[in-house]
C-alpha positions as CSV (number, residue, x, y, z in Angstrom):
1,X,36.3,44.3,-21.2
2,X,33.0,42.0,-20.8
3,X,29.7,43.9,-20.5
4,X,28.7,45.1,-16.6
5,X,25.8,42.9,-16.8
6,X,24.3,40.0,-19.4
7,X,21.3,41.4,-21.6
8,X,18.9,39.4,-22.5
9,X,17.6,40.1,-25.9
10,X,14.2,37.6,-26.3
11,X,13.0,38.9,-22.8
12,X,13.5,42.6,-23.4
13,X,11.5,41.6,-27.1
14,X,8.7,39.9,-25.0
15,X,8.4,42.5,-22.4
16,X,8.8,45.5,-25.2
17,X,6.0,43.8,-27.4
18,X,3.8,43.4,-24.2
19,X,3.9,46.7,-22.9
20,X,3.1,47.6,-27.0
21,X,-0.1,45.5,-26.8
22,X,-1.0,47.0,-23.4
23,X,-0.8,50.5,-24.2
24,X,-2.6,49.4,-27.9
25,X,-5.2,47.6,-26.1
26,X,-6.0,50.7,-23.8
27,X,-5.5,53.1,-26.6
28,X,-7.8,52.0,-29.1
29,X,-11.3,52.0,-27.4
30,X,-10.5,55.6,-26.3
31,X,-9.3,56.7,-30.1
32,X,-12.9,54.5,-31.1
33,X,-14.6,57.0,-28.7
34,X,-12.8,60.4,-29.6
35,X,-13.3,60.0,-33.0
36,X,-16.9,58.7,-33.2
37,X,-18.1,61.5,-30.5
38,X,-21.3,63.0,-31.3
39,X,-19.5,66.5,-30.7
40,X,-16.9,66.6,-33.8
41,X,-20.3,65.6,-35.5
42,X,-22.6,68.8,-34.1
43,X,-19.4,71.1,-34.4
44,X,-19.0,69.9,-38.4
45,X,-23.1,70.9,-38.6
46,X,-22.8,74.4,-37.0
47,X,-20.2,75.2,-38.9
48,X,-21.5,74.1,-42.3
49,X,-24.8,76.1,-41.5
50,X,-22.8,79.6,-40.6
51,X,-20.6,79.2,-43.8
52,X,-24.2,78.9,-45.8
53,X,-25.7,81.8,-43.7
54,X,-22.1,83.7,-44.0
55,X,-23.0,83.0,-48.3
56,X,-26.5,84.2,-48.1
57,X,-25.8,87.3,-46.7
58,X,-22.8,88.7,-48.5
């Protein structure tokens, strides 16, 4: 029984591997931005500075 339709193996490659490098190229400036935000940064500080006020008190 042949196969309902003929697959083409290099083009699904090509267009798998190009939607890969889209969604990478799109992805990686946002992760860049996530991770370098000044926030995590000022969240990391407070923190650190109400675990050495929780250690001066008790």
């Amino acid at each position: 029984m042949p196969p309902p339709h003929r697959t083409r193996p290099m083009a699904a490659l090509l267009i798998f591997m190009g939607v890969n490098v889209a969604l990478f190229s799109t992805i990686t400036p946002v992760y860049d931005f996530v991770c370098f935000l000044p926030y995590w940064e000022r969240r990391r500080e407070r923190r650190r500075q109400e675990r050495e006020a929780g250690l001066t008190d008790h």
